[in-house]
HTML snippet that shows the backbone in 3Dmol.js (N, CA, C, O; Angstrom):
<script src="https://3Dmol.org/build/3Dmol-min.js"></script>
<div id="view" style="width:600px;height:400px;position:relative"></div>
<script>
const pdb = `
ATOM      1  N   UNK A   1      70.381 201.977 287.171  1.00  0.00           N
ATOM      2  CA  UNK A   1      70.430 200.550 287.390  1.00  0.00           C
ATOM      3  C   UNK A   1      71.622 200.237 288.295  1.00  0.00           C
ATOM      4  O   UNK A   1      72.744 200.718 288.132  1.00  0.00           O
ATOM      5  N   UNK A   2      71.287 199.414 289.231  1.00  0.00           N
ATOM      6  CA  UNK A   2      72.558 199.351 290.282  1.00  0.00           C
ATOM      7  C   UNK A   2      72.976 197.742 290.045  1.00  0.00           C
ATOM      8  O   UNK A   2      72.184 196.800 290.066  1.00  0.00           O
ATOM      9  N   UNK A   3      74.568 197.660 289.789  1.00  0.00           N
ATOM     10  CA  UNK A   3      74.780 196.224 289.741  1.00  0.00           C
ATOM     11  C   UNK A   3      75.372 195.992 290.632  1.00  0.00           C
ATOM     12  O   UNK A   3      75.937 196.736 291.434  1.00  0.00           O
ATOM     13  N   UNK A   4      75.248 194.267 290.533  1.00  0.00           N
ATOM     14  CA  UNK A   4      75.885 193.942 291.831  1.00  0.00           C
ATOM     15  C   UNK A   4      77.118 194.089 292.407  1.00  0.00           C
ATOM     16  O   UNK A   4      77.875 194.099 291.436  1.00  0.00           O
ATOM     17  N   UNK A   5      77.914 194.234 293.596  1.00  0.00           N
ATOM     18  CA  UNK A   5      79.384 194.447 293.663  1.00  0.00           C
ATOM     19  C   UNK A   5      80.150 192.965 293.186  1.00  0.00           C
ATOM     20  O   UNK A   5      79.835 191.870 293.652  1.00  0.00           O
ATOM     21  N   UNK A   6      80.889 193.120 292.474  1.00  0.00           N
ATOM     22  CA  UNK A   6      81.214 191.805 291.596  1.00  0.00           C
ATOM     23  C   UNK A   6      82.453 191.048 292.748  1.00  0.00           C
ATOM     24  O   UNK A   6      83.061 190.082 292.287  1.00  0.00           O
ATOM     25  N   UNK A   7      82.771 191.460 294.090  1.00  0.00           N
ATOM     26  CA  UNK A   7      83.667 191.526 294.805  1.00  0.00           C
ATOM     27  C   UNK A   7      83.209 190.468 295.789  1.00  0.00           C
ATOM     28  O   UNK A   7      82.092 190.420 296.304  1.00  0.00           O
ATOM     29  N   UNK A   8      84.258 189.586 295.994  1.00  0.00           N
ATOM     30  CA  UNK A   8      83.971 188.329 297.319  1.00  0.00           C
ATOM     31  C   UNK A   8      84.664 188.611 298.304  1.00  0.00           C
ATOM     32  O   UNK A   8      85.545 189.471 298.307  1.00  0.00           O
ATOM     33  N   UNK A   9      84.279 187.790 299.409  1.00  0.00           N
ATOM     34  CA  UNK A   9      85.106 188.058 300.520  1.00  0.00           C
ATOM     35  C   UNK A   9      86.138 187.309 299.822  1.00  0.00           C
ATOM     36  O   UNK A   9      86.168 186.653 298.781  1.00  0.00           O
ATOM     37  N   UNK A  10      87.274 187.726 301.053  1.00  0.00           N
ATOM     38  CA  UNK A  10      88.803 186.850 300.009  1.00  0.00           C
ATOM     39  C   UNK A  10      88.689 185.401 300.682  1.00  0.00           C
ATOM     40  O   UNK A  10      89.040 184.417 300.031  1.00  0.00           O
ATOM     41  N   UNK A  11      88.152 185.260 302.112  1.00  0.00           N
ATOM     42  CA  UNK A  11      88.084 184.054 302.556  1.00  0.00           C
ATOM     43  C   UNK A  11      87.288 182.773 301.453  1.00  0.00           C
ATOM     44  O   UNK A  11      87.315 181.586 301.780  1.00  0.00           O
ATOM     45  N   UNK A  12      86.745 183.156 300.403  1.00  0.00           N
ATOM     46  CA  UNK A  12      85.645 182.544 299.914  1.00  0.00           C
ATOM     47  C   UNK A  12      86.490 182.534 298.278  1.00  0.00           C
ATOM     48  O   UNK A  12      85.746 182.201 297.356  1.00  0.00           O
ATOM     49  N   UNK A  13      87.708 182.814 297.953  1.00  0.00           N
ATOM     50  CA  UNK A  13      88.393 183.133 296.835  1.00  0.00           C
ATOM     51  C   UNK A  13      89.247 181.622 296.356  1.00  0.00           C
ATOM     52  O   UNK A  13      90.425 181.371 296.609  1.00  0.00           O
ATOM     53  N   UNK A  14      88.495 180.942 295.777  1.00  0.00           N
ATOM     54  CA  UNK A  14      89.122 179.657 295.188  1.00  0.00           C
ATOM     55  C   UNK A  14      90.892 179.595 294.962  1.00  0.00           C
ATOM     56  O   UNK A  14      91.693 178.693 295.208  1.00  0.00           O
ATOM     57  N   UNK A  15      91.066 180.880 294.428  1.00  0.00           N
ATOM     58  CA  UNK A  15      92.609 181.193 294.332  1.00  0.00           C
ATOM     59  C   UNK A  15      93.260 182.035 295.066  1.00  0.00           C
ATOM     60  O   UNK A  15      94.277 182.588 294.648  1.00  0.00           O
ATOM     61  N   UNK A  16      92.752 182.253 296.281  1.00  0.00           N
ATOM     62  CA  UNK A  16      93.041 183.186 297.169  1.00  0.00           C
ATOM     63  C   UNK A  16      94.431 182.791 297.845  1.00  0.00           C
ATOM     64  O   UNK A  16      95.003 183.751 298.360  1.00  0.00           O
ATOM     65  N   UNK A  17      95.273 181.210 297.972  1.00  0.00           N
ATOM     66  CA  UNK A  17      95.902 180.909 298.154  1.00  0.00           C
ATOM     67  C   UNK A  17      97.062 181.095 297.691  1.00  0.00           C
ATOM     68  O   UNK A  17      97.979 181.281 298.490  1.00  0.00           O
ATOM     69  N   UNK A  18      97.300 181.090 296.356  1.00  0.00           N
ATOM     70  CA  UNK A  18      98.266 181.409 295.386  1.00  0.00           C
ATOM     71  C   UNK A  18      98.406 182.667 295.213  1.00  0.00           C
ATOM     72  O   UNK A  18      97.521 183.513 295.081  1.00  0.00           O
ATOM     73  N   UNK A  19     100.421 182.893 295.217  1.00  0.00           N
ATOM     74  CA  UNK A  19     101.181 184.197 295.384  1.00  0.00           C
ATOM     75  C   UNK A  19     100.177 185.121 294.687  1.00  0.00           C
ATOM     76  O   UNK A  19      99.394 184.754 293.812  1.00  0.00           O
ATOM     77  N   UNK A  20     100.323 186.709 295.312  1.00  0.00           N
ATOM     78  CA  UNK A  20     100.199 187.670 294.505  1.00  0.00           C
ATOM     79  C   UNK A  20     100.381 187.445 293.413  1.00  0.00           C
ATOM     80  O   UNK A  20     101.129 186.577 292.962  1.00  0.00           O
ATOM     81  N   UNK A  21      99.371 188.592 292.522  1.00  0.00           N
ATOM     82  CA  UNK A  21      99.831 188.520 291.052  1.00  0.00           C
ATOM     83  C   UNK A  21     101.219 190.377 291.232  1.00  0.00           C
ATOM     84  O   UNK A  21     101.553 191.245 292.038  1.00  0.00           O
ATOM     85  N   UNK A  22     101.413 190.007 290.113  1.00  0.00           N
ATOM     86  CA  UNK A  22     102.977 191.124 289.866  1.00  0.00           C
ATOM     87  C   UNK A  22     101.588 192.490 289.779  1.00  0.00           C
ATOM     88  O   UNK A  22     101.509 193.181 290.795  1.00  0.00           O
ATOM     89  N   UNK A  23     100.942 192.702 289.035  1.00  0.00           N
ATOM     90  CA  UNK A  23     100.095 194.195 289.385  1.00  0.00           C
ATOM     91  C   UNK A  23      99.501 194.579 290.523  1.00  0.00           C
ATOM     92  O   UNK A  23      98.944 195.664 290.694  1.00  0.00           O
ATOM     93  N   UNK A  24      99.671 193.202 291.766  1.00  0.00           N
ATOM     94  CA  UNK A  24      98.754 193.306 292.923  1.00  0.00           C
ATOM     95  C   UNK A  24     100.000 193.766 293.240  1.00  0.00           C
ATOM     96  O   UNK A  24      99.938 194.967 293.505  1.00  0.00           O
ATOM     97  N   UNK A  25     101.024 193.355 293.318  1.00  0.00           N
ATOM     98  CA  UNK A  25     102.538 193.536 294.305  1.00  0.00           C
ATOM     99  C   UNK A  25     102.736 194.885 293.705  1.00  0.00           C
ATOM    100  O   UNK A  25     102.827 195.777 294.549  1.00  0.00           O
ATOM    101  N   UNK A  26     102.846 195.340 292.204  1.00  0.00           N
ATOM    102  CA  UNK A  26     103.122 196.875 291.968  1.00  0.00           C
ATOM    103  C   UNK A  26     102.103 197.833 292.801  1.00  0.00           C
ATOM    104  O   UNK A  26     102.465 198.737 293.554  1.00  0.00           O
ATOM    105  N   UNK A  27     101.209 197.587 292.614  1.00  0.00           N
ATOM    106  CA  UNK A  27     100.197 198.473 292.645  1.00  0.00           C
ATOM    107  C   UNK A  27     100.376 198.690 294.695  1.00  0.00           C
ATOM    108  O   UNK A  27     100.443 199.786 295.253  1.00  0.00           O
ATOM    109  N   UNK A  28     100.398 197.860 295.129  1.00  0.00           N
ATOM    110  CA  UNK A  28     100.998 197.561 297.167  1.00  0.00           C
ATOM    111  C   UNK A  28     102.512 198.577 296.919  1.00  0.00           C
ATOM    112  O   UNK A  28     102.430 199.666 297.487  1.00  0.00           O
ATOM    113  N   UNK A  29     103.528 198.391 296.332  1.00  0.00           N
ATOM    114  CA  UNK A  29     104.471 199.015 296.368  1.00  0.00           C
ATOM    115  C   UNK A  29     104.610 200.407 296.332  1.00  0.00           C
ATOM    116  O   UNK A  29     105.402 201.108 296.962  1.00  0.00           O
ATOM    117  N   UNK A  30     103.396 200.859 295.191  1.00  0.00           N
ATOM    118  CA  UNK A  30     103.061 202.213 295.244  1.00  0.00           C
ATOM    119  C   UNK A  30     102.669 202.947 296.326  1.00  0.00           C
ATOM    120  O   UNK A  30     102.973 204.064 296.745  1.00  0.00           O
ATOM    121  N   UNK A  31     101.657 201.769 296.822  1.00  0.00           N
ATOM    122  CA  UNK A  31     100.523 202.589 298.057  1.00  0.00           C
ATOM    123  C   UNK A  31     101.874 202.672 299.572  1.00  0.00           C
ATOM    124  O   UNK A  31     102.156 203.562 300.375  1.00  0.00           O
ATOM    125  N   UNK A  32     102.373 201.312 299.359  1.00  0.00           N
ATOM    126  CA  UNK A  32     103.192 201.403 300.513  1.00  0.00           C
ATOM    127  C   UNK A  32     104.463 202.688 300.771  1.00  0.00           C
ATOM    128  O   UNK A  32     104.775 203.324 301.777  1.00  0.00           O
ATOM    129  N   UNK A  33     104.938 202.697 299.477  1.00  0.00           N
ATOM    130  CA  UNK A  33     105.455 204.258 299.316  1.00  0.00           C
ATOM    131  C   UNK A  33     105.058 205.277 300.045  1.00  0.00           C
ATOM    132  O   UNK A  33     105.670 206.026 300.806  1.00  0.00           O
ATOM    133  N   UNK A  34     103.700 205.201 299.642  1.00  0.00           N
ATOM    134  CA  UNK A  34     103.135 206.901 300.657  1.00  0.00           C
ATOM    135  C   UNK A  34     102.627 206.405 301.403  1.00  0.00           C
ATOM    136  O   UNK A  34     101.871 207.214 301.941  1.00  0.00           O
ATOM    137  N   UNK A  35     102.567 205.648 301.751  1.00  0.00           N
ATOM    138  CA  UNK A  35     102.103 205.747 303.488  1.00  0.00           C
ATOM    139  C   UNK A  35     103.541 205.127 304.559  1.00  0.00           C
ATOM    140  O   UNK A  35     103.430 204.961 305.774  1.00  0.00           O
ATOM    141  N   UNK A  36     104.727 204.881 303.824  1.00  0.00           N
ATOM    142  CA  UNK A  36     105.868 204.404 304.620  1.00  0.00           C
ATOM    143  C   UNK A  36     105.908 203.053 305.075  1.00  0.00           C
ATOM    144  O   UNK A  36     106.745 202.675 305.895  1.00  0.00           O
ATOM    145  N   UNK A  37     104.880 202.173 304.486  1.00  0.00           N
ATOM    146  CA  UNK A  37     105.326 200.557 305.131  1.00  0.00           C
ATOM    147  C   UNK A  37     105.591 200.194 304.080  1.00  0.00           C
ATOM    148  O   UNK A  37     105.336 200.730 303.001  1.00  0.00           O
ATOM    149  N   UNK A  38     106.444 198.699 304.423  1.00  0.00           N
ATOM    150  CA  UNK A  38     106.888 197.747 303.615  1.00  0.00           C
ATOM    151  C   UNK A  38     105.887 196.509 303.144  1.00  0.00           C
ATOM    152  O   UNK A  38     105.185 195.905 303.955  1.00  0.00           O
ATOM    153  N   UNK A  39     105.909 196.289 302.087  1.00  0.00           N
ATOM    154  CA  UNK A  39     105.482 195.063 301.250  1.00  0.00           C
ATOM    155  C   UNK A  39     105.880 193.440 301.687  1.00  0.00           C
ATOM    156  O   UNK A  39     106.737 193.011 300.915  1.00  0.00           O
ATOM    157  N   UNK A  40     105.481 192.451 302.711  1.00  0.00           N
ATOM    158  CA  UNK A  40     105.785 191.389 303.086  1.00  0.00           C
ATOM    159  C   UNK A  40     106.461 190.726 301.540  1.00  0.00           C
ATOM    160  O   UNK A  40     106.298 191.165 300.401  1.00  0.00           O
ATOM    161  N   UNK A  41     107.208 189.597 301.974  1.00  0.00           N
ATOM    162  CA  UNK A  41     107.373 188.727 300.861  1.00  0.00           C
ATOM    163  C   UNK A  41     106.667 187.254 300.746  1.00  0.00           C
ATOM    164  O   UNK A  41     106.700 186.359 301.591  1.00  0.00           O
ATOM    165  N   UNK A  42     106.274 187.251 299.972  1.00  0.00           N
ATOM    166  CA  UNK A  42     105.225 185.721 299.923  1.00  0.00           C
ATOM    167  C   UNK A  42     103.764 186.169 300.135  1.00  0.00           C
ATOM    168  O   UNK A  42     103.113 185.391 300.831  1.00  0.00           O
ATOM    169  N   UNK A  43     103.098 187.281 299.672  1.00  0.00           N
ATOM    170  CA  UNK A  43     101.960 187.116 300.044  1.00  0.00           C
ATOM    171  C   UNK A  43     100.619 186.667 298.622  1.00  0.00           C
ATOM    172  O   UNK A  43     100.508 186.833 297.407  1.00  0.00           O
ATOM    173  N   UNK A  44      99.822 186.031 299.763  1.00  0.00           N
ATOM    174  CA  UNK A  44      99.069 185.415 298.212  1.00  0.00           C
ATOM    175  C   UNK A  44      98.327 186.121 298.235  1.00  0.00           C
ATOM    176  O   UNK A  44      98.086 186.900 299.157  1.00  0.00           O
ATOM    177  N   UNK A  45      97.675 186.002 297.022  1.00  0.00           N
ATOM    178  CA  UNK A  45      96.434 187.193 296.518  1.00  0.00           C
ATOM    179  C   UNK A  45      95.461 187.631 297.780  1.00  0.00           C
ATOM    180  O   UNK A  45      95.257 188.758 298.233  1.00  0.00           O
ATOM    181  N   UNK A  46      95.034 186.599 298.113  1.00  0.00           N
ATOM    182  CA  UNK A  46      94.045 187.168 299.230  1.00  0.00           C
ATOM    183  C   UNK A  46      95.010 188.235 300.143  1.00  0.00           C
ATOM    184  O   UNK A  46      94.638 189.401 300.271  1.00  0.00           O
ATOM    185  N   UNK A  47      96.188 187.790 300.728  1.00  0.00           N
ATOM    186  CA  UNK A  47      96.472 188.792 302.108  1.00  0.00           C
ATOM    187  C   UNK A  47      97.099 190.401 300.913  1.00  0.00           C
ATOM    188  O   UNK A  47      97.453 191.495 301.353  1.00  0.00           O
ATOM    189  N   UNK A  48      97.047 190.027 299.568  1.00  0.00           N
ATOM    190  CA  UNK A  48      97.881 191.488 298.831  1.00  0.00           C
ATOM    191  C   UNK A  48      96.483 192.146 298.875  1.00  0.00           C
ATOM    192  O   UNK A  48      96.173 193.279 299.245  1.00  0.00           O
ATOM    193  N   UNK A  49      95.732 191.150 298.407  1.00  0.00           N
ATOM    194  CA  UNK A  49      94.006 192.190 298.369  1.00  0.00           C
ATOM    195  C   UNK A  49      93.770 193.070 299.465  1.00  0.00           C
ATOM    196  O   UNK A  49      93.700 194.299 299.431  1.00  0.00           O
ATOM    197  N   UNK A  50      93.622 192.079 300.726  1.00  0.00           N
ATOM    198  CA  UNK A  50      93.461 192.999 302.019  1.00  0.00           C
ATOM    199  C   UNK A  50      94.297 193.830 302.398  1.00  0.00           C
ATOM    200  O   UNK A  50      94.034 194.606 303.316  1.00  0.00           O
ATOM    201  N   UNK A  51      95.496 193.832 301.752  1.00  0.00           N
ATOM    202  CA  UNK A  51      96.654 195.057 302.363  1.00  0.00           C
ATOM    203  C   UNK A  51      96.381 196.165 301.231  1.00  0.00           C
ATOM    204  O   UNK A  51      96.314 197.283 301.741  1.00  0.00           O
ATOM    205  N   UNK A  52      96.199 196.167 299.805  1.00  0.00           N
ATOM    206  CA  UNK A  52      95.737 197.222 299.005  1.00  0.00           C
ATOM    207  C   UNK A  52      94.264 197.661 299.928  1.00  0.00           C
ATOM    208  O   UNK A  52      94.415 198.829 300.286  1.00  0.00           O
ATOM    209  N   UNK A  53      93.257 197.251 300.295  1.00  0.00           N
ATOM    210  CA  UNK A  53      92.483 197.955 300.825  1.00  0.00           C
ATOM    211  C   UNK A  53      92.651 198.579 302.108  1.00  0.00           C
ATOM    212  O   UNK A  53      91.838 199.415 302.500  1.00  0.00           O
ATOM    213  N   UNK A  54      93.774 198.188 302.877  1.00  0.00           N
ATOM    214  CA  UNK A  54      93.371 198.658 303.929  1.00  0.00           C
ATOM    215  C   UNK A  54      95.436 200.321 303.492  1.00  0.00           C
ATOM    216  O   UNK A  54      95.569 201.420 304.031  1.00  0.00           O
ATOM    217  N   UNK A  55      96.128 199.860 302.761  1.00  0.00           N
ATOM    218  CA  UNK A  55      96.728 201.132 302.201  1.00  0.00           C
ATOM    219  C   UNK A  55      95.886 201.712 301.358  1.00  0.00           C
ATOM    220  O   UNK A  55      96.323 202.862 301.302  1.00  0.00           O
ATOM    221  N   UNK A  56      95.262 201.674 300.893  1.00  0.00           N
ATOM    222  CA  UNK A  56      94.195 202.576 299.726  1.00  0.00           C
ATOM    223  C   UNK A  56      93.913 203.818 301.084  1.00  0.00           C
ATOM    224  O   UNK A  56      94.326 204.968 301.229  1.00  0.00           O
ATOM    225  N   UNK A  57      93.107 203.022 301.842  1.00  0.00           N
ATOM    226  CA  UNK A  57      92.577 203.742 302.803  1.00  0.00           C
ATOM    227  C   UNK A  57      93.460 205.139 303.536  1.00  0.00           C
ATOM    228  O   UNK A  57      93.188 206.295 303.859  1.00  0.00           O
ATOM    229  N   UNK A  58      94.790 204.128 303.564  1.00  0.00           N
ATOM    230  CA  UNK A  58      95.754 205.117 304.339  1.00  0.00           C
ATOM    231  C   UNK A  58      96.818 205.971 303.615  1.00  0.00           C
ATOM    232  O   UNK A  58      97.753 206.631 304.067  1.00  0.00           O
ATOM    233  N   UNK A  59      96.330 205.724 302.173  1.00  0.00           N
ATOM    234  CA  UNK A  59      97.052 206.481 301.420  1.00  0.00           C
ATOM    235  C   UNK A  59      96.845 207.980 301.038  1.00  0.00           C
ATOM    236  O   UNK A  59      95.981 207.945 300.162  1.00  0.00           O
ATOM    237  N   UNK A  60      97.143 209.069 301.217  1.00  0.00           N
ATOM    238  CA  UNK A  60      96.394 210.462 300.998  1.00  0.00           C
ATOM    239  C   UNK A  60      96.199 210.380 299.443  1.00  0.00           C
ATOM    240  O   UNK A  60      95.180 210.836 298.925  1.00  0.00           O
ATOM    241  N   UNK A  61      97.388 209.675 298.565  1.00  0.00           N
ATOM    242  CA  UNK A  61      96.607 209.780 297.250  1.00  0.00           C
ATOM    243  C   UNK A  61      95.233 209.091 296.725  1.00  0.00           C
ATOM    244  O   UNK A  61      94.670 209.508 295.713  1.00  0.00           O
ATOM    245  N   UNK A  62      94.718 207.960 297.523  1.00  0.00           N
ATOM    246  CA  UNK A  62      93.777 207.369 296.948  1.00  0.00           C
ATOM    247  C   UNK A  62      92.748 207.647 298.231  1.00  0.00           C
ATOM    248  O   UNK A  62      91.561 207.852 297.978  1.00  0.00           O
ATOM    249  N   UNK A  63      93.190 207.651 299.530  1.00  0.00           N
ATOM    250  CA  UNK A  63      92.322 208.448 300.073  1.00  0.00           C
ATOM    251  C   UNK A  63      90.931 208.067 300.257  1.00  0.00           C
ATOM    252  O   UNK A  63      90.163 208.924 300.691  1.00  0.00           O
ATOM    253  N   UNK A  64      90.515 206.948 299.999  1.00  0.00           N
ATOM    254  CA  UNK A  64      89.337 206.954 299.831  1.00  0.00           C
ATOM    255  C   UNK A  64      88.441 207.038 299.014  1.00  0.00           C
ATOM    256  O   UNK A  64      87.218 206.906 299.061  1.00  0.00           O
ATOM    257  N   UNK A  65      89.477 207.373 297.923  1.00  0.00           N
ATOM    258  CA  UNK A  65      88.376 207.930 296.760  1.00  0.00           C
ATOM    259  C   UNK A  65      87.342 207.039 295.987  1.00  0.00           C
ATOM    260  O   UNK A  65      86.238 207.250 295.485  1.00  0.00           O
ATOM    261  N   UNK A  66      88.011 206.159 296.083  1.00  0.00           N
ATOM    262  CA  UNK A  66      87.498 204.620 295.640  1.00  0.00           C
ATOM    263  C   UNK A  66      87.090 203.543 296.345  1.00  0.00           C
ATOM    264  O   UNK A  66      87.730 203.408 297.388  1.00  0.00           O
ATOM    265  N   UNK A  67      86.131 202.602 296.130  1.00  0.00           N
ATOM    266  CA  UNK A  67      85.368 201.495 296.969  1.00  0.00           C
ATOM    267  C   UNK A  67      86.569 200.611 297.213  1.00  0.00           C
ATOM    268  O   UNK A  67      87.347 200.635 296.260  1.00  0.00           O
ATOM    269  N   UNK A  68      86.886 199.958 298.060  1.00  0.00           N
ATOM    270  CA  UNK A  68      88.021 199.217 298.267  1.00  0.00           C
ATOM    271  C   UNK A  68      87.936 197.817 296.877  1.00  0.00           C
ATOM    272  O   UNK A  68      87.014 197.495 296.127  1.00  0.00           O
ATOM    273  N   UNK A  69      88.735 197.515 296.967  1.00  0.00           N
ATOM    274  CA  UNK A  69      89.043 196.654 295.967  1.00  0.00           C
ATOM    275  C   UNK A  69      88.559 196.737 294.081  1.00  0.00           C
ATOM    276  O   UNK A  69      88.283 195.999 293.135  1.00  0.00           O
ATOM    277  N   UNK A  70      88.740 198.442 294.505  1.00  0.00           N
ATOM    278  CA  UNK A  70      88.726 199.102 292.762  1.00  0.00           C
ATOM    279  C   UNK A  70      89.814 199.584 292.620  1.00  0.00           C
ATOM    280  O   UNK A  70      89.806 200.488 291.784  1.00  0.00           O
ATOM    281  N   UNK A  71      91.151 199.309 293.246  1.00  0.00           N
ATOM    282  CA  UNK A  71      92.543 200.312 292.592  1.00  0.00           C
ATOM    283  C   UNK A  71      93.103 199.103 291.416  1.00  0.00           C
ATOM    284  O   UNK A  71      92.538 198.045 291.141  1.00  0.00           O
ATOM    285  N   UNK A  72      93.906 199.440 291.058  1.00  0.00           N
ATOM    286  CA  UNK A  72      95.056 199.008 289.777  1.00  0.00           C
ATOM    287  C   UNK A  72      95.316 197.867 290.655  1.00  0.00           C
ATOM    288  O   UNK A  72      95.101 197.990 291.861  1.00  0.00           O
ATOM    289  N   UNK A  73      95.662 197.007 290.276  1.00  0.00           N
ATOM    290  CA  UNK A  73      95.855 195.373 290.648  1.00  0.00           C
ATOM    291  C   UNK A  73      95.588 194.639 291.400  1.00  0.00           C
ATOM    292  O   UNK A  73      96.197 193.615 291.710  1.00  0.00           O
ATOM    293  N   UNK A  74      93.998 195.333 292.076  1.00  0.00           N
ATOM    294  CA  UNK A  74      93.192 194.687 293.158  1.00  0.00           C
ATOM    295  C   UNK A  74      92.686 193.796 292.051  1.00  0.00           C
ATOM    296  O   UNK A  74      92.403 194.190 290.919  1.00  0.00           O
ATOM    297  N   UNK A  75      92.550 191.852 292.738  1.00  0.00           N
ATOM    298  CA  UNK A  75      93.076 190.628 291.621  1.00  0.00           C
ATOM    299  C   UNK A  75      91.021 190.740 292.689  1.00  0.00           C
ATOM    300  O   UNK A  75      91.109 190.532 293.900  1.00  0.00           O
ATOM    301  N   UNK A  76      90.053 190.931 292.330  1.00  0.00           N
ATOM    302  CA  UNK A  76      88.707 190.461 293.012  1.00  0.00           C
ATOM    303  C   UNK A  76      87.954 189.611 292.085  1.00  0.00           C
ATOM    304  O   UNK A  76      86.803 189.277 292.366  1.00  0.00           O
ATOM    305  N   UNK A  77      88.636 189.163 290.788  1.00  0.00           N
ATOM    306  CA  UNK A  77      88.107 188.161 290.026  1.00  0.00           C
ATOM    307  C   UNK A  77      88.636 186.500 290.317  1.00  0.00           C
ATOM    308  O   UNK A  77      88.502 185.431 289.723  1.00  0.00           O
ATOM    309  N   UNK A  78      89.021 186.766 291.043  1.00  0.00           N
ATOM    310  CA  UNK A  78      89.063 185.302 291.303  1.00  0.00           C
ATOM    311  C   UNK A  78      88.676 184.923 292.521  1.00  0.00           C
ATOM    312  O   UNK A  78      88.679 183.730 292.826  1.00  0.00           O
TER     313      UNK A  78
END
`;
const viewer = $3Dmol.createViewer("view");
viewer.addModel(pdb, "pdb");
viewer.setStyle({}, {cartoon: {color: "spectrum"}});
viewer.zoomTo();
viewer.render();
</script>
């Protein structure tokens, strides 16, 4: 049985405006670690979402392994 991807665009995210949550910002801090960039300050959920997916990607630990916006404090419920 295949369900649906429960995931929105972030443009379309009612709360997409409002700061990161603190597990979106940990979870960016990690990825940014191994791949060597820095974490902006002030970012709201939507731009932390799109930067965990696009470090997921560039991270050798996560690598890909996962559909974007399935790591640890990717916020895609709202």
């Amino acid at each position: 049985m295949n369900e649906p991807n429960p995931s929105k665009n972030v443009e379309n995210w009612t709360t997409g405006d409002e700061p990161a949550t603190g597990p979106q910002l940990s979870y960016l801090r990690t990825l940014a670690r191994e791949t060597g960039e820095t974490v902006p300050q002030d970012l709201t959920k939507a731009q932390a979402s799109q930067m965990i997916d696009r470090l997921q990607q560039a991270s050798s630990r996560t690598g890909r392994a996962g559909e974007p916006g399935t790591g640890p404090g990717h916020d895609a419920s709202t």
